[in-house]
C-alpha positions in Angstrom: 31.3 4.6 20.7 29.5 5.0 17.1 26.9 2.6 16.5 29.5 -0.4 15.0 30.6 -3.5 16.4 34.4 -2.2 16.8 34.8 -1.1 20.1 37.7 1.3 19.9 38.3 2.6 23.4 37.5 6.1 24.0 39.5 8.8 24.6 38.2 11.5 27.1 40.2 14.3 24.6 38.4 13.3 22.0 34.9 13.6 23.7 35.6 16.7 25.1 36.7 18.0 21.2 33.0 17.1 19.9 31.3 20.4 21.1 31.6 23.4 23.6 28.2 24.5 24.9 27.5 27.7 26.8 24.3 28.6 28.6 23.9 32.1 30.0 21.1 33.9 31.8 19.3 36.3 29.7 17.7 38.8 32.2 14.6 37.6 33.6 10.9 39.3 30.9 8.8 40.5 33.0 4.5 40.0 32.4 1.7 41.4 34.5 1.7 38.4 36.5 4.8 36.3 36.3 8.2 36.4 34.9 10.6 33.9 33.7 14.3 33.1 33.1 15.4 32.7 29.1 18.8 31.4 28.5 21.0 31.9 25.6 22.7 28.5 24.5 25.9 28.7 22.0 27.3 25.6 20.5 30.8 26.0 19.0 30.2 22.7 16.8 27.1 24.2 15.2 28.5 28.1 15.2 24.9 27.9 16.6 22.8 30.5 19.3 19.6 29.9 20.2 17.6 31.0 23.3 15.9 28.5 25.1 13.3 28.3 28.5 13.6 25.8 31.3 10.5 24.1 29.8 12.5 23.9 26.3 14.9 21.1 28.0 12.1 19.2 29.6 10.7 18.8 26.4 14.3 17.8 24.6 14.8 15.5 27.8 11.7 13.6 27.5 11.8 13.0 23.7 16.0 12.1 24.3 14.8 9.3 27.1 12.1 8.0 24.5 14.7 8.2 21.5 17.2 6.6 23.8 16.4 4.3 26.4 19.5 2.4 26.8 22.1 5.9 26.8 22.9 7.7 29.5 20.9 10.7 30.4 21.3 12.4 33.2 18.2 14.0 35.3 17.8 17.8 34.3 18.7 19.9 37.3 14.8 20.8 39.3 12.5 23.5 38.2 12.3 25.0 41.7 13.4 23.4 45.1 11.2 23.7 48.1 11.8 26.8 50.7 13.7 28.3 47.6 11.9 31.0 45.7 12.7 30.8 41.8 13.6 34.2 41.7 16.9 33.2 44.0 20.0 34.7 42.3 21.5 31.6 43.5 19.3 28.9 42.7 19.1 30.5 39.1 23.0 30.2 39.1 22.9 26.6 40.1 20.4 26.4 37.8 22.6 27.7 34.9 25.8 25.5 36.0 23.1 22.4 35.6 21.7 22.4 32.1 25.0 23.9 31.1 26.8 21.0 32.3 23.4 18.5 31.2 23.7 19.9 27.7 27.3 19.4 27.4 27.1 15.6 28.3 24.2 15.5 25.5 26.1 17.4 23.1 29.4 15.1 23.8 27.7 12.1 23.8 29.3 9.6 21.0 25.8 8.5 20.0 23.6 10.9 20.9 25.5 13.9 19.3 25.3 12.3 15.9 20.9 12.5 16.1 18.9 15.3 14.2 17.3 15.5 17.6 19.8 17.1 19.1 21.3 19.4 16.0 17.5 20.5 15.8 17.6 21.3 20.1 21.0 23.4 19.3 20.2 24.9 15.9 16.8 25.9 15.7 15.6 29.5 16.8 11.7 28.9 16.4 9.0 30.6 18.7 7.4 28.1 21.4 10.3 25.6 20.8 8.7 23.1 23.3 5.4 22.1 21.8 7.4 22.4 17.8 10.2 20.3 19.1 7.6 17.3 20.1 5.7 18.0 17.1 8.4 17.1 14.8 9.9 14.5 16.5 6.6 12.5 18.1 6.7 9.5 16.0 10.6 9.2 16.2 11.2 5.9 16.7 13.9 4.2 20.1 17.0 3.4 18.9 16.6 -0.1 18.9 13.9 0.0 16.2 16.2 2.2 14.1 19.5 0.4 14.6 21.4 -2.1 12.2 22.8 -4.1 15.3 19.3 -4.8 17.0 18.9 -8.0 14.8 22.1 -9.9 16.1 21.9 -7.9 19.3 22.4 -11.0 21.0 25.9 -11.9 19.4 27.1 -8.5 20.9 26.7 -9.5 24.6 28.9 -12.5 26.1 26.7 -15.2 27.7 27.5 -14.2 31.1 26.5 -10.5 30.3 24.1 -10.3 33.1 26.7 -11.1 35.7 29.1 -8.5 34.3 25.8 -6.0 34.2 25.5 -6.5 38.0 29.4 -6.3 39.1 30.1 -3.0 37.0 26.9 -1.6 38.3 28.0 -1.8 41.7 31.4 -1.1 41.1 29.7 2.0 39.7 27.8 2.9 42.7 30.8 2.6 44.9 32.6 5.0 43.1 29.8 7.4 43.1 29.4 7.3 46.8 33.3 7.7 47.2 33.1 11.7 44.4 30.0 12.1 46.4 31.9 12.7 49.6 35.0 14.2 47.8 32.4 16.9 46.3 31.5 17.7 49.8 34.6 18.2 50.8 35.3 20.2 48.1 32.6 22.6 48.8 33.5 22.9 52.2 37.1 23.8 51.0 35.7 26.6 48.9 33.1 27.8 51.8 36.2 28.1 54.1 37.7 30.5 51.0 35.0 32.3 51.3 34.2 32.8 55.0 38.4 33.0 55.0 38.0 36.4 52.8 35.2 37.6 54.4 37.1 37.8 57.8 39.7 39.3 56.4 37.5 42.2 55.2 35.8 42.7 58.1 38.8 42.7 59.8 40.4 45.2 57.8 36.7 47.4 58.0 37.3 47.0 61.8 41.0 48.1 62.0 40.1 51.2 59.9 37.3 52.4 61.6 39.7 52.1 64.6 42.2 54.1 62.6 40.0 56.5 61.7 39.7 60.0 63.9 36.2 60.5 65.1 37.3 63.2 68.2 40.0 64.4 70.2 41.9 62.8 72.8 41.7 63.9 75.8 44.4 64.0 78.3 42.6 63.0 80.9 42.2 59.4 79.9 44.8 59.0 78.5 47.6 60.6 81.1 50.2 61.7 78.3 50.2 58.5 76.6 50.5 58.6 73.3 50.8 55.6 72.3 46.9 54.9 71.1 47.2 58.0 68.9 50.6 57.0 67.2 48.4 53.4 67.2 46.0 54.5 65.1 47.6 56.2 62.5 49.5 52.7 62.4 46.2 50.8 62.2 45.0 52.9 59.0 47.7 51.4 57.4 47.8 48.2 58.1 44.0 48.1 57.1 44.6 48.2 53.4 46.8 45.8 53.2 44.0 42.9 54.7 41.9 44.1 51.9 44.4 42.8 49.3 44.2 39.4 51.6 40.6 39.5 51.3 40.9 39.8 47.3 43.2 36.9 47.3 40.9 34.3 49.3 38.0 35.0 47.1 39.8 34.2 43.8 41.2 31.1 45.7 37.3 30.5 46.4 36.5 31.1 43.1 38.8 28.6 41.6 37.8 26.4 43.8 34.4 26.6 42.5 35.1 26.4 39.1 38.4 23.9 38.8 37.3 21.5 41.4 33.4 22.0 42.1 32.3 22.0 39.3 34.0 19.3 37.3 33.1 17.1 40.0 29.9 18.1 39.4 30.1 16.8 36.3 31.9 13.6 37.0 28.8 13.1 39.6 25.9 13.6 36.2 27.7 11.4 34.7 27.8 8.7 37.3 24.4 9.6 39.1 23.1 9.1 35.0 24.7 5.4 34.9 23.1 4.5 38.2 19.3 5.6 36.5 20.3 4.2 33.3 20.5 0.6 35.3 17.7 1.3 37.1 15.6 2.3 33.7 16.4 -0.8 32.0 15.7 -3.7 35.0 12.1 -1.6 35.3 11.3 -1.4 31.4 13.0 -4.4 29.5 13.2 -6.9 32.4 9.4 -6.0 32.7 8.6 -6.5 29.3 10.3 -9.9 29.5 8.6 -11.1 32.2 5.3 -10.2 30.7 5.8 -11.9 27.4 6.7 -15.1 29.4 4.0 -15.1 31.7 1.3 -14.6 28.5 3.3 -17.7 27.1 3.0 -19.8 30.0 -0.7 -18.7 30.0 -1.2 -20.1 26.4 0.3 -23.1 27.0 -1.3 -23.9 30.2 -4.8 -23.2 27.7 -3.3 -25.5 24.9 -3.0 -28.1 27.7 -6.2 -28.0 28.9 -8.0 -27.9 25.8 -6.2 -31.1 24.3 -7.3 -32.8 27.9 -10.8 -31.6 27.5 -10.9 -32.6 23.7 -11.2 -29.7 22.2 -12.6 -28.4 18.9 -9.4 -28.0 16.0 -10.3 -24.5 15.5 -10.0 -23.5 18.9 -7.0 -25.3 19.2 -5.4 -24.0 15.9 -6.4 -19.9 17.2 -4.7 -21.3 20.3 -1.2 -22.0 18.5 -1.6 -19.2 16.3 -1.2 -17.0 18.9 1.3 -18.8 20.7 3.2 -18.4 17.3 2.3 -14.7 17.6 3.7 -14.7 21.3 6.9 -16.4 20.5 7.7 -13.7 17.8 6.8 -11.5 20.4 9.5 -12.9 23.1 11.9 -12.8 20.4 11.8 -9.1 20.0 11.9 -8.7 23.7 15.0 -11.0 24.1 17.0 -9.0 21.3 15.6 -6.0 22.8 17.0 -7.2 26.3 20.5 -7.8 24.7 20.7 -4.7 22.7 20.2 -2.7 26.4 22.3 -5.1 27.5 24.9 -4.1 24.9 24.2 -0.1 25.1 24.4 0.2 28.9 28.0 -2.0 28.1 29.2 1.1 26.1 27.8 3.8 28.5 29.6 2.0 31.0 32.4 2.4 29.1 31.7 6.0 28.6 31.5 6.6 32.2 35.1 5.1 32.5 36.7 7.4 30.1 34.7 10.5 31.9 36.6 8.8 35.3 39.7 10.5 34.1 38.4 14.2 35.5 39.1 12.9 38.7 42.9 12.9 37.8 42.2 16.3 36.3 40.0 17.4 39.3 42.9 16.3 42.0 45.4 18.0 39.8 43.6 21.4 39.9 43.0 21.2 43.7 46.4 20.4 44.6 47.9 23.4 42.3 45.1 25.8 43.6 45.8 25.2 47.4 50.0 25.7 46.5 49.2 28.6 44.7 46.4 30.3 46.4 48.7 29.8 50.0 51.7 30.6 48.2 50.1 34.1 47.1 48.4 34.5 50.9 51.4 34.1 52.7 53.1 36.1 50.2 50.5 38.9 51.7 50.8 38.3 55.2 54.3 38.6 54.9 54.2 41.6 53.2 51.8 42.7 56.3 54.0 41.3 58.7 57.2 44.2 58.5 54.3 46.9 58.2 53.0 45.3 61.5 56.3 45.6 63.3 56.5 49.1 62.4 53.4 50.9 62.3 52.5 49.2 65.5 55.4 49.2 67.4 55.4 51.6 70.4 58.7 53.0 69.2 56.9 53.0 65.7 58.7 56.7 65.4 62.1 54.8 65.7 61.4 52.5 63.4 59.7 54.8 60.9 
């Protein structure tokens, strides 16, 4: 999706090959009054490491939305969240997982991964990168005042480009709605994993501490039984073995996490960023059109009206001079139109080839649930002969 009239299809393979970006929690600097997170990002396209604050992407985020309008860029992940301190080991992870995966879709991006603004983001290690990084790049100008297509932007749409505009971008919506609820049930899956291996080692903390002598026994409770006492000793044993359960649901969890979670996570950016792209280009352009109009209108309703009234030729020449002004005006405007028109055409595009995680995504979960069960019942049955025996009340039989 280079800037060119030739619109190969893309190839999901060759977008992930452009770059591999890693962003990692550097611990948190500690002042007299506050502390903050730095992050160390690594590009693999660049060789590059650089260390970066929060602030450092909201300034490279800004100047990418005024560079370019018409792409698709997703919403940073928040700051902070209400309720949620920022100091949250979680909400820092979260955190982390967000720009990681933000920065990768930037640093993929056919169009925007060929711009000095982004090589200069990844590249440069200079103090207060924020304020520098607006400094050098404040007069940049948008893509359409820089691109060789804007002038025949409007040979680059079909005439029913509009209509195509509004089907894709509810077909869009719909599909975000249906990974929306898939990602829930994803997480659930994983919190299941989780709460799954938590029982399991409680479980096996409660079957030890049963196993575990804390006194004698008297015989006065217990009448010559001894079958608690040969119980126990069966129930010390067993305990281990729900440990090694535990170990196996939180990996399962953790795959979970990281092969289906979060790849849906980034199949949702990448959607949730087509749905404000759409939404950033009816407010700005269709806006902009509108105005132009209306200020054309308004000059020819005051041509009309001076002719009736006999006006003088000068005010009447002023008059068409800026309507000849305003017409150059809409012109720009309607090219404008059609080369967002034609940009949110190859972000849709984009988002199509970035629909093929989903295959990917189902793929993983599938093989994760066969393997993680096949490995957990491989456990329980390796619990279940130890069972039998160390808990049977002929255990000394069986033994």
């Amino acid at each position: 999706m280079a800037e060119n009239d030739s619109e190969s299809p893309l190839i999901y393979k060759n977008i992930e090959s452009i770059d591999d970006i890693d962003v990692d929690i550097i611990p948190e600097k500690k002042g007299l009054f506050i502390k903050h997170v730095e992050y160390v990002v690594t590009s693999k396209r660049f060789s590059s490491q650089v260390f970066r604050r929060y602030n450092d992407f909201v300034a490279f985020y800004e100047l990418l939305l005024c560079r370019f309008p018409y792409r698709l860029i997703p919403k940073l992940p928040p700051k902070k969240v209400v309720g949620v301190f920022p100091s949250d080991s979680n909400f820092l992870e979260n955190r982390r997982k967000g720009l990681c995966r933000w920065l990768t879709l930037m640093a993929r991006h056919p169009v925007v991964s060929q711009d000095t603004l982004l090589s200069y983001f990844l590249t440069q290690n200079v103090p207060d990168l924020q304020s520098k990084i607006k400094d050098v790049f404040k007069n940049i100008p948008d893509e359409f005042t820089t691109s060789h297509l804007a002038s025949r932007s409007k040979d680059l749409v079909p005439p029913n480009n509009s209509t195509e505009f509004a089907l894709s971008r509810a077909q869009i919506k719909f599909i975000l709605a249906g990974v929306l609820k898939i990602k829930e049930i994803a997480d659930h899956i994983a919190l299941r994993s989780h709460g799954y291996s938590t029982d399991m080692d409680v479980l096996g903390s409660v079957l030890n501490e049963l196993g575990t002598e804390y006194g004698g026994i008297s015989n006065w409770g217990t009448g010559g039984n001894n079958h608690w006492k040969e119980l126990r000793k069966g129930l010390g044993l067993v305990s281990k073995e729900f440990t090694l359960l535990s170990k196996t649901a939180q990996e399962q969890a953790r795959k979970e996490e990281d092969e289906v979670c979060e790849r849906l996570s980034y199949l949702l950016d990448v959607l949730s960023g087509h749905s404000e792209l759409c939404e950033r280009v009816e407010r700005g352009v269709s806006y902009e059109h509108q105005n132009a109009l209306s200020k054309m209108l308004t000059l020819k309703k005051r041509q009309i009206q001076g002719v009736l009234r006999g006006s003088d030729a000068e005010s009447v020449a002023t008059l068409e001079n800026r309507m000849l002004e305003q017409e150059s005006v809409i012109e720009s405007v309607e090219l404008r139109t059609a080369f967002s028109l034609y940009c949110v055409r190859m972000e849709t595009q984009l988002v199509h080839t970035y629909l093929e995680t989903l295959v990917h995504v189902l793929n993983s979960l599938v093989t994760v649930q066969i393997n993680s069960h096949t490995e957990l019942a491989r456990v329980w049955n390796v619990i279940f002969p130890i069972v039998n025996v160390c808990l049977s009340p002929n255990r000394k039989d069986k033994m």
